[in-house]
C-alpha positions in Angstrom: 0.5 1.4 -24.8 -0.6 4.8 -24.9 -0.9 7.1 -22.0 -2.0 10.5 -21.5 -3.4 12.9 -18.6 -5.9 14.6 -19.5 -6.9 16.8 -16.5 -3.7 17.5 -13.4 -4.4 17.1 -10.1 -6.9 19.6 -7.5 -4.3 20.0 -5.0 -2.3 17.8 -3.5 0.6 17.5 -1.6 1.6 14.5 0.1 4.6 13.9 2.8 6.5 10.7 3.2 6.6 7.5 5.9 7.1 4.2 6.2 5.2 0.3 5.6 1.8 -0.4 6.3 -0.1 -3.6 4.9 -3.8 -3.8 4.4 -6.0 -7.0 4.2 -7.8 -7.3 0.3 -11.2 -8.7 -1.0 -13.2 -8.5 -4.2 -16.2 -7.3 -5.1 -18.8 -7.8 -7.9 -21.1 -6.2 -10.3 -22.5 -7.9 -13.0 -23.8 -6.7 -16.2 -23.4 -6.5 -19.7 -21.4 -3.8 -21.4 -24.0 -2.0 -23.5 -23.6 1.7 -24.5 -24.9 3.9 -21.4 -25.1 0.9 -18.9 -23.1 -0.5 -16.1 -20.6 -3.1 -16.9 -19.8 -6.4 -15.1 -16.1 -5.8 -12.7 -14.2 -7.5 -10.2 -12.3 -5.3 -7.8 -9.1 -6.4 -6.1 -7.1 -5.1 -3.2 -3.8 -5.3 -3.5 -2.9 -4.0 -0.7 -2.0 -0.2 0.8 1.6 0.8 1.7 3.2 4.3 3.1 5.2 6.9 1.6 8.6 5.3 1.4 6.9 2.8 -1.3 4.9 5.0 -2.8 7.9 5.8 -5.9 7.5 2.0 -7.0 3.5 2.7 -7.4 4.6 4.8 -10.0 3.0 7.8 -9.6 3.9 11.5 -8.4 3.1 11.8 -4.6 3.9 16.0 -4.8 1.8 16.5 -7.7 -0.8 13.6 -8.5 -3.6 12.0 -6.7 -2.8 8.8 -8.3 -1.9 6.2 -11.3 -4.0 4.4 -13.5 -2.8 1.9 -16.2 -4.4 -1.0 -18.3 -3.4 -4.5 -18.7 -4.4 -6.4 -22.2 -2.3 -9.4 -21.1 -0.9 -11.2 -18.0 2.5 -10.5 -19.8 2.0 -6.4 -19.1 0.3 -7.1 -15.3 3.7 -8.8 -14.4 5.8 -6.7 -15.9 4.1 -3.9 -14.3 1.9 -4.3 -11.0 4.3 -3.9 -8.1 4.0 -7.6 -6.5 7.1 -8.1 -5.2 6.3 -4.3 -2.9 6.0 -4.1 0.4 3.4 -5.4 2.2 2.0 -6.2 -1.3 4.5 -9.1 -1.6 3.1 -10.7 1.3 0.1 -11.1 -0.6 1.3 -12.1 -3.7 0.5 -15.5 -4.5 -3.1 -14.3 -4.3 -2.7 -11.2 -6.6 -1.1 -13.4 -8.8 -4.1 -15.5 -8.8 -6.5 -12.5 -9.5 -4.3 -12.1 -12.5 -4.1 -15.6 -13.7 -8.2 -15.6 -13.7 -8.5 -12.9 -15.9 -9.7 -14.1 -19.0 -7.8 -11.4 -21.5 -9.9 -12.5 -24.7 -13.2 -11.0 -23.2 -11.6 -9.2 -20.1 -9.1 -6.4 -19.2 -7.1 -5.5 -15.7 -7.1 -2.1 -15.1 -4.6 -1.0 -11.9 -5.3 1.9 -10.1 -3.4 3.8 -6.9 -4.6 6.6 -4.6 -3.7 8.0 -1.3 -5.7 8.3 1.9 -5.0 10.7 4.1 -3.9 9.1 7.8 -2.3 5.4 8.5 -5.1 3.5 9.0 -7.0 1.0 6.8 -7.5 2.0 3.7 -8.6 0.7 -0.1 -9.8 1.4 -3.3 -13.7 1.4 -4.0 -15.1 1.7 -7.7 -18.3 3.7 -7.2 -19.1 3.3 -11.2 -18.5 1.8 -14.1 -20.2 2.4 -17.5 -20.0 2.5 -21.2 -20.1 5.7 -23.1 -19.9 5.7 -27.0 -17.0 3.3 -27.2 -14.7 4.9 -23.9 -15.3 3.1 -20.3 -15.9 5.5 -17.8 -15.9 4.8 -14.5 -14.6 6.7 -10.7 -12.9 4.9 -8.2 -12.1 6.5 -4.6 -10.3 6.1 -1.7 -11.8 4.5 1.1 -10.5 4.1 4.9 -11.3 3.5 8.3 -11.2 7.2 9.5 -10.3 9.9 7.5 -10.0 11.6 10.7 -8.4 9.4 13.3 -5.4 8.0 12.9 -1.5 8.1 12.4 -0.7 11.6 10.0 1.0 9.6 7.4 -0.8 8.9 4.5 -1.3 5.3 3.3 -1.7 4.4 -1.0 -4.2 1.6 -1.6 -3.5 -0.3 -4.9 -5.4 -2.0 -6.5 -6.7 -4.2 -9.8 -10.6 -3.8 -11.7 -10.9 -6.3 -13.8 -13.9 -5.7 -16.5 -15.8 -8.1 -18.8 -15.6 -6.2 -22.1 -16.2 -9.8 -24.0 -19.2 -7.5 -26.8 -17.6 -3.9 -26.1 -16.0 -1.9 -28.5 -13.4 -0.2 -26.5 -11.1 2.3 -27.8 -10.3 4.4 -24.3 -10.9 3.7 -21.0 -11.1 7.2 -18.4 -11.0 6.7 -15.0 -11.5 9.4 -12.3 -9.4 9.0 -9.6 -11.0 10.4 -6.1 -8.2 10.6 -3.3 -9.1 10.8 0.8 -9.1 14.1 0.9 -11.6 14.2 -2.0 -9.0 15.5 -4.9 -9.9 14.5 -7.9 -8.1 13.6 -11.4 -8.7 12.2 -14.7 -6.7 9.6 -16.5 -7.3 8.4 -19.9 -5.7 5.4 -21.6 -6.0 4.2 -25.4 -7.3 0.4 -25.7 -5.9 -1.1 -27.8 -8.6 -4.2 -28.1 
């Protein structure tokens, strides 16, 4: 699958710690994917872990604000999503269930990893999710507790969007990545539908 960064992170710089664990839950939006308008999603939380895990979440803690990737198939979700992580692991027969009800024909997983600022509880939230021309473009932030109150190492929330795409004709998906601190960055993948 193709991968490319297409904008590099507004500052960040991110020390290290140890495990956390965060509780997860899904959340829904309906719609139909139409060109300019909201499409139906599922979020996921797969759970949040500190810095010592944060290598295996595959992204750049010095220099990024996160990691996005898309799954076509439940073949590349295994291979890839970090299940066995962690604090993730304890929750892994029901991220392996989020995975197993994706319906690959007419959907797609997209995982996505951020940082919040502080050791508290933390997640990701999609704030949108549209259709433009034939890219999805959506944002998805960091969400906690406190962004203020709270141990000083930072926790990474991981999680999985999974998007109904069933009458889309997808060729890219960009996500905008919004971190706890409110850093921003843009990663585009090629869909390969």
């Amino acid at each position: 699958m193709k991968r490319r960064q297409i904008l590099t992170t507004i500052g960040a710089s991110l020390p290290f710690a140890t495990v956390g664990c965060l509780q997860g839950g899904s959340s829904n939006n309906e719609g139909s994917p139409t060109a300019g308008s909201d499409v139906g999603y599922d979020t996921h939380q797969l759970g949040a872990v500190l810095a010592t895990h944060s290598p295996a979440l595959r992204f750049d803690t010095e220099s990024s604000v996160g990691a996005v990737e898309l799954y076509e198939s439940s073949k590349e979700a295994y291979r890839s999503v970090p299940l066995d992580l962690g604090p993730i692991a304890d929750r892994r027969s029901t991220n392996e269930a989020f995975i197993d009800a994706t319906d690959f024909e007419s959907e797609l997983l997209i995982y996505v990893v951020t940082e919040w600022p502080l050791t508290n509880q933390s997640e990701i939230e999609v704030e949108n999710l549209t259709l433009s021309g034939d890219t999805l473009v959506g944002t998805v932030r960091a969400i906690g507790n406190n962004a203020e109150e709270g141990d000083q190492a930072p926790m990474f929330p991981a999680g999985l969007v999974r998007v109904s795409v069933d009458d889309a004709h997808l060729t890219a998906v960009e996500i905008t990545v919004v971190d706890g601190r409110d850093n921003e960055e843009v990663f585009e993948e090629a869909y390969n539908d």
